[in-house]
C-alpha positions as CSV (number, residue, x, y, z in Angstrom):
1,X,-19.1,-17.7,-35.2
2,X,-15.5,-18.3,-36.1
3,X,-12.9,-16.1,-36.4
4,X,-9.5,-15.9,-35.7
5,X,-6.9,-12.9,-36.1
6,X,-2.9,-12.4,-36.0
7,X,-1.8,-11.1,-39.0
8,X,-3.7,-7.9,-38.2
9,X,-4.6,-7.7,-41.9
10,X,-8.5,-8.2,-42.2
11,X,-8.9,-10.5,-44.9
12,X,-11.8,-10.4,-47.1
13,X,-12.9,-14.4,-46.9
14,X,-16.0,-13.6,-44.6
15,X,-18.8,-16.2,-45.5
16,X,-21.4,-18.8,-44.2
17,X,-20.0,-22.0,-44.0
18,X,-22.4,-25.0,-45.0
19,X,-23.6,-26.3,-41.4
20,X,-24.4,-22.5,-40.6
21,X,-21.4,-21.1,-39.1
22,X,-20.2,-17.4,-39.2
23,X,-16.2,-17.3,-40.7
24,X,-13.8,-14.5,-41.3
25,X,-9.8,-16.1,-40.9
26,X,-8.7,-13.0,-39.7
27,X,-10.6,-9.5,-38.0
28,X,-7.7,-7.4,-38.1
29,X,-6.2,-5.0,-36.2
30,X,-8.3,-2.1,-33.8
31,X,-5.7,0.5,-32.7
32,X,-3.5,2.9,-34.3
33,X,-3.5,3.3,-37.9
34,X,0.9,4.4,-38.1
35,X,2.0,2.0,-35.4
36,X,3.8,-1.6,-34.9
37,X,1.0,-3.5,-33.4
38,X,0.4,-0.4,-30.9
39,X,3.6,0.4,-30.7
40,X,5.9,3.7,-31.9
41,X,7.5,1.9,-35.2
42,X,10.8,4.4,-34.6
43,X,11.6,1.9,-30.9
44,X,10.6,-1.0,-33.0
45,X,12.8,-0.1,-36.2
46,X,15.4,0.7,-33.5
47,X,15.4,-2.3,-31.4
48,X,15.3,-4.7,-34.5
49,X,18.0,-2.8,-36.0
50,X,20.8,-3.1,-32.8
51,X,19.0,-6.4,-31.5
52,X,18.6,-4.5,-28.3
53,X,15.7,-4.9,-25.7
54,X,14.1,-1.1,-25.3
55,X,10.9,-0.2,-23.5
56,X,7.9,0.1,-25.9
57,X,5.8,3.4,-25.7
58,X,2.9,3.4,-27.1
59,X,2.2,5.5,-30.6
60,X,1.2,8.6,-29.8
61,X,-2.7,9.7,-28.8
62,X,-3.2,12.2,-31.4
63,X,-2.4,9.8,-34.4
64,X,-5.5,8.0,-36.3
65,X,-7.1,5.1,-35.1
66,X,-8.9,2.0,-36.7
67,X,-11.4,-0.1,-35.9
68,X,-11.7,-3.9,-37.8
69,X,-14.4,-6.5,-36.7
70,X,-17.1,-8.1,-38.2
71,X,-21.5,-8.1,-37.3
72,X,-22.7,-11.6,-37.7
73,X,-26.4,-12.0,-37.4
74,X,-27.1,-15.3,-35.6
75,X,-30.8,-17.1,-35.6
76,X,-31.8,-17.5,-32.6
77,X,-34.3,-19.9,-33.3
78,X,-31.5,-22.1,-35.1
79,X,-28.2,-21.1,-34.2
80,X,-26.8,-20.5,-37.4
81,X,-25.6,-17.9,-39.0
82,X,-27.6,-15.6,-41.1
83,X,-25.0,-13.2,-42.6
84,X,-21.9,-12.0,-41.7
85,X,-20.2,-8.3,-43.0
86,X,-16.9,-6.7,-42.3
87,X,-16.6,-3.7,-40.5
């Protein structure tokens, strides 16, 4: 399985690569849906804005949440990859 992640945008390249191995470039993001990585986007906006250091809250717990990942189905006999879908 390989898989990497960091633009927190799944992409939608998932596939088998010839020797058997699981890929997706990137997962994606799991946290809250109207946030900055995480983070309140009104103290991000606002520290970008007047290039000053502030203390990041988290969004708040009552916004919606999302979930991105991928189930790979490995043989186990073999080792390779059987299929691979995007959650």
């Amino acid at each position: 399985m390989i898989a990497g992640t960091h633009t927190h945008i799944q992409t939608a390249d998932e596939r088998i690569l010839p020797n058997g191995s699981a890929y997706i470039t990137d997962l994606g993001m799991t946290g809250i849906v109207d946030s900055v990585i995480g983070i309140d986007p009104k103290i991000c906006l606002e520290r970008v804005r007047r290039q000053i250091m502030y203390h990041m809250e988290t969004a708040a717990d009552n916004k919606k949440g999302q979930m991105s990942g991928v189930i790979a189905e490995i043989d186990a006999d073999t080792g390779r990859a059987v299929s691979i879908l995007r959650i």
